[in-house]
C-alpha positions in Angstrom: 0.0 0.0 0.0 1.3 3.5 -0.8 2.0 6.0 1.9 0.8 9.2 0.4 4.2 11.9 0.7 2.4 15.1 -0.4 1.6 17.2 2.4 3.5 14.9 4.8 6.4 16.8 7.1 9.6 14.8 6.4 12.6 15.8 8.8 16.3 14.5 7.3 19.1 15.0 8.8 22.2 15.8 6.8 20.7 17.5 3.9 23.4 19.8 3.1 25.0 17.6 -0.1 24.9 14.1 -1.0 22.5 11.4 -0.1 20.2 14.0 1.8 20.2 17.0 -0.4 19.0 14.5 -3.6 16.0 13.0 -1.4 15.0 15.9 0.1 14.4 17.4 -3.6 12.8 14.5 -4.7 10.0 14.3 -1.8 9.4 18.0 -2.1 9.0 17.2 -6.2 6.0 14.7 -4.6 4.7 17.7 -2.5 6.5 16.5 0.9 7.4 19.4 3.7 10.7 19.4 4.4 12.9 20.0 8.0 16.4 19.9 6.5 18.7 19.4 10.0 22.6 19.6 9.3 25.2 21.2 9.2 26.6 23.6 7.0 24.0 26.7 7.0 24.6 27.9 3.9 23.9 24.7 1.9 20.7 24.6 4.3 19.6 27.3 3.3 20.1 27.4 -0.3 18.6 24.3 -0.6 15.3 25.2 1.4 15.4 28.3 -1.2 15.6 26.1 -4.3 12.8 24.1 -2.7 10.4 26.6 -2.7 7.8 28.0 0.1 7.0 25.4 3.0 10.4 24.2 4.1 12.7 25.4 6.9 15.7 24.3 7.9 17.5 23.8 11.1 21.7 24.1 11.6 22.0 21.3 13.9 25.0 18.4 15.1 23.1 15.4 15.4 25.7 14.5 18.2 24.3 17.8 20.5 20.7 16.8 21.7 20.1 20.3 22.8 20.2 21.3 19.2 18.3 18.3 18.1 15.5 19.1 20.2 15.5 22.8 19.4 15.5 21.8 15.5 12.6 19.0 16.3 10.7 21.8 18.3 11.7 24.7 15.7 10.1 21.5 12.9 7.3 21.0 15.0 6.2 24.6 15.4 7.0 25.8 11.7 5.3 22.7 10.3 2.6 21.5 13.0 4.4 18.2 13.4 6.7 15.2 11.9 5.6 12.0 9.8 8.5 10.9 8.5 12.2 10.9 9.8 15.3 10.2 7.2 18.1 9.5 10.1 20.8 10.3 7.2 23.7 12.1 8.8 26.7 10.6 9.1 30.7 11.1 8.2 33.5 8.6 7.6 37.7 9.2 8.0 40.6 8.1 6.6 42.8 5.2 7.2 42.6 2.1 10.2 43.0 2.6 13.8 46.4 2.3 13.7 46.6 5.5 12.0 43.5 7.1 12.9 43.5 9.2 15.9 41.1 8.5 18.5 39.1 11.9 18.2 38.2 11.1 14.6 37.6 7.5 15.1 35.5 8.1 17.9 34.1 10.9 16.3 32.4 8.6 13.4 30.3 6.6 16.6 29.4 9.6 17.4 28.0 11.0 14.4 26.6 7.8 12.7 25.3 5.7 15.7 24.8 8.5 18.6 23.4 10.6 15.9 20.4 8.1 15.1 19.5 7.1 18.4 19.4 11.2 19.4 17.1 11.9 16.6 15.2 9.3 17.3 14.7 9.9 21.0 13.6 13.6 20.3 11.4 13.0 17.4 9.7 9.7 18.6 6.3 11.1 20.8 5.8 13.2 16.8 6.3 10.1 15.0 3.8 8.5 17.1 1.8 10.8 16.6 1.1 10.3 13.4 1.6 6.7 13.3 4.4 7.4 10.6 7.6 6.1 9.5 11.7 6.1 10.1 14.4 5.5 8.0 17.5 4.6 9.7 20.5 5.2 7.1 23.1 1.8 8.2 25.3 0.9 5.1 26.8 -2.3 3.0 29.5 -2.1 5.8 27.2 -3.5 8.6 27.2 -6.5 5.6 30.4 -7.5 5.4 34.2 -6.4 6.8 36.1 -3.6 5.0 39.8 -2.7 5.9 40.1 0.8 6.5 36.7 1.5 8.0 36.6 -0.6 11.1 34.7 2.1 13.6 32.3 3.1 10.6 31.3 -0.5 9.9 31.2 -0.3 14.0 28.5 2.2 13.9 26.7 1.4 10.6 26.2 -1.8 12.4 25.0 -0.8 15.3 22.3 1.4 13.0 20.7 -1.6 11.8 20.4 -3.5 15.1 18.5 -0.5 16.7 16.7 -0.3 13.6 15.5 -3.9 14.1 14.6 -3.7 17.4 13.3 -0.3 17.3 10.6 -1.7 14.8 9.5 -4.3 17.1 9.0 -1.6 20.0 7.0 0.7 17.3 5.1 -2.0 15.6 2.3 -1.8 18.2 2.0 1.9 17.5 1.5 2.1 14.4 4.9 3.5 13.3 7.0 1.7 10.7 10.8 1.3 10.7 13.3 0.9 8.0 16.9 0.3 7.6 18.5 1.6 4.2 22.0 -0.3 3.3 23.6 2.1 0.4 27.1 0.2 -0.3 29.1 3.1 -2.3 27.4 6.2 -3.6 28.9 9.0 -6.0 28.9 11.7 -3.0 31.4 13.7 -1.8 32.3 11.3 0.7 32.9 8.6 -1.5 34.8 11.0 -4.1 37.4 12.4 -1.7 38.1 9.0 -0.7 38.7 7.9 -4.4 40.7 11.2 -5.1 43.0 11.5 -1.5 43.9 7.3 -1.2 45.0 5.5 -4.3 45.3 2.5 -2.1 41.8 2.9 -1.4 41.2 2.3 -5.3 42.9 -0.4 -5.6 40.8 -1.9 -3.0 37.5 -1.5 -3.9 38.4 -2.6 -7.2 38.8 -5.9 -5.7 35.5 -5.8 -3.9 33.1 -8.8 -5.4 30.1 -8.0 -6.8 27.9 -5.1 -5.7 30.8 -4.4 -3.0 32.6 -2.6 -5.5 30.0 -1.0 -7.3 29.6 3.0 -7.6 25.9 4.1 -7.3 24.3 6.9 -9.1 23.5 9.2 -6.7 20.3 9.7 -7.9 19.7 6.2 -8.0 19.9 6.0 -4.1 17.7 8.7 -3.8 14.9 7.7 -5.7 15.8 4.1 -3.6 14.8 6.6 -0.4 11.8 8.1 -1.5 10.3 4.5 -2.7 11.4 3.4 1.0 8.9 6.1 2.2 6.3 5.8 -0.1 6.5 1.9 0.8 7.2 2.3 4.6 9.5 -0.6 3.5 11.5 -2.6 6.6 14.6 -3.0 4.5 16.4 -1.1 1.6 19.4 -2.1 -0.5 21.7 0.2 -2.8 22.2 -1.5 -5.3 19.4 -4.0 -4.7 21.7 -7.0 -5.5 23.7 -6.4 -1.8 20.3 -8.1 -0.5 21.9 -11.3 -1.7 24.6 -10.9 -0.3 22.7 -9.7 3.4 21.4 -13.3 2.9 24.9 -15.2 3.3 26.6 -12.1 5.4 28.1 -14.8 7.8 29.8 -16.1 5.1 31.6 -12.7 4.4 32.9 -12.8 7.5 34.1 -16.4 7.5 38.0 -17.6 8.0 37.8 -18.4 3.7 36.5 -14.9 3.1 39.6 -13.2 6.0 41.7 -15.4 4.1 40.8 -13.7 0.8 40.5 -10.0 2.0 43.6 -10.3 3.6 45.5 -11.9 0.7 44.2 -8.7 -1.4 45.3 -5.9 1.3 48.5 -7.2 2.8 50.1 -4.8 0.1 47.2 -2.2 -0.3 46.8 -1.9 3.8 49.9 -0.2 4.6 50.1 1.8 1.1 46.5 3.3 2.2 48.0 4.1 5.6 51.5 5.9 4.4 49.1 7.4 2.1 46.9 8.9 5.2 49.8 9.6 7.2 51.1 11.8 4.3 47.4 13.5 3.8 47.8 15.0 7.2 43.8 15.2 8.0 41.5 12.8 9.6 38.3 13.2 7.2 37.9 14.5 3.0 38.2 17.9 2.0 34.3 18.1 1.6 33.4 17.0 5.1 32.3 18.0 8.4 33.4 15.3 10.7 34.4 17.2 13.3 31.0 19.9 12.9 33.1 22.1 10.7 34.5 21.8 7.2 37.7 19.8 7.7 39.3 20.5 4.4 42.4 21.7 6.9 45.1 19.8 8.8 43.7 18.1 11.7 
């Protein structure tokens, strides 16, 4: 059955670029109202602009519940409520813990896992509301082990888990929950990682299957929306990594270490002399520490 979108207040988090930015322009195409909660104020704003009349936006870090719950109250007020809730934000940095320091590493739980479970909190009585819907933004590395991005996949993981059990405490009420698993998209995040770490090309050239694909970003977008209008429980970018969410304990079997680590025993340490050399934690384009980190850090 289709959950109507048009007139429907729709609050995303991390809207300024990327994933966020091409949803919340396709839902406001379908006649959704949109709270766009992020970071970066200008992009915010110049986005609500190109959106037209009957947006707002919010800037907000999703790892500072004060400001989530003045942007969920500023929402609520503006709009008269919340239906839907994209839990999108979410940053990634360079290189393994080894070479990572522990601010940035930590930094990604913060932001990707913290981040959800604080929008959620302060948005859930709105939600409930209105019997609507979540979409919890996890990722192909709560699938399967990737060197390089061990407290990402840490926190991407821990997305879907509260995902799964957050749709068994909901279900009662009415609200649906669904967990979105984009492997990689063309985003900034994806395309500073290409540009700054050969290494990490060589890698993800290796990838099997959809591991290795480079989504459209438009493509994973439209994947959203559908998600919404579907209140679906589970969403795959490209759809073939469902296969592969089917046989994920194989991925993480002794044959499959054996085989990853057969591939990166040269790549590994070329991707971290290559971060070493970079001389900052996250890619030009992000804001993984709640300002743009293009700079040494």
């Amino acid at each position: 059955m289709r959950y109507e979108t048009e007139g429907k207040v729709v609050l995303i988090t991390g809207p300024a670029r990327g994933i966020g930015a091409e949803t919340a322009r396709m839902l406001a195409a379908r006649g959704a109202r949109l709270s766009l909660v992020g970071l970066e104020p200008e992009r915010l704003a110049a986005l609500a602009a190109e959106l037209g009349e009957g947006h707002v936006w919010f800037e907000c870090d999703v790892t500072d519940q004060a400001a989530v719950e003045r942007a969920v109250a500023g929402t609520v007020e503006t709009l008269g409520g919340i239906d839907v809730v994209i839990a999108n934000a979410g940053v990634a940095c360079n290189g393994t813990v080894a070479v990572g320091p522990v601010e940035a590493l930590v930094r990604i739980i913060d932001v990707n896992l913290t981040g959800v479970v604080r929008t959620v909190s302060a948005t859930l009585p709105h939600v409930t509301e209105r019997r609507g819907y979540y979409l919890l933004v996890s990722s192909a590395a709560a699938l399967a082990p990737f060197p390089g991005i061990s407290t990402y996949a840490a926190a991407k993981s821990g997305v879907e888990q509260f995902g799964n059990v957050l749709r068994l405490e909901l279900a009662h009420k009415g609200v649906r929950v669904g967990v979105a698993h984009p492997a990689w998209i063309d985003t900034d995040m994806v395309r500073d990682a290409l540009n700054d770490l050969s290494g990490f090309r060589e890698m993800l050239g290796k990838l099997p299957g959809p591991f290795r694909r480079v989504t459209p970003l438009r493509d994973c977008a439209a994947a959203f929306v559908n998600a919404v209008e579907r209140r679906r429980r589970k969403v795959y970018v490209p759809r073939t990594l469902a296969a592969a969410a089917a046989v994920r304990q194989l991925l993480a079997s002794p044959l499959a270490d054996f085989l990853m680590g057969r591939q990166t025993r040269r790549t590994l340490p070329q991707v971290e002399q290559e971060v070493r050399a970079l001389g900052r934690s996250f890619g030009a384009h992000s804001t993984g520490f709640g300002t743009k980190t293009g700079e040494k850090n």
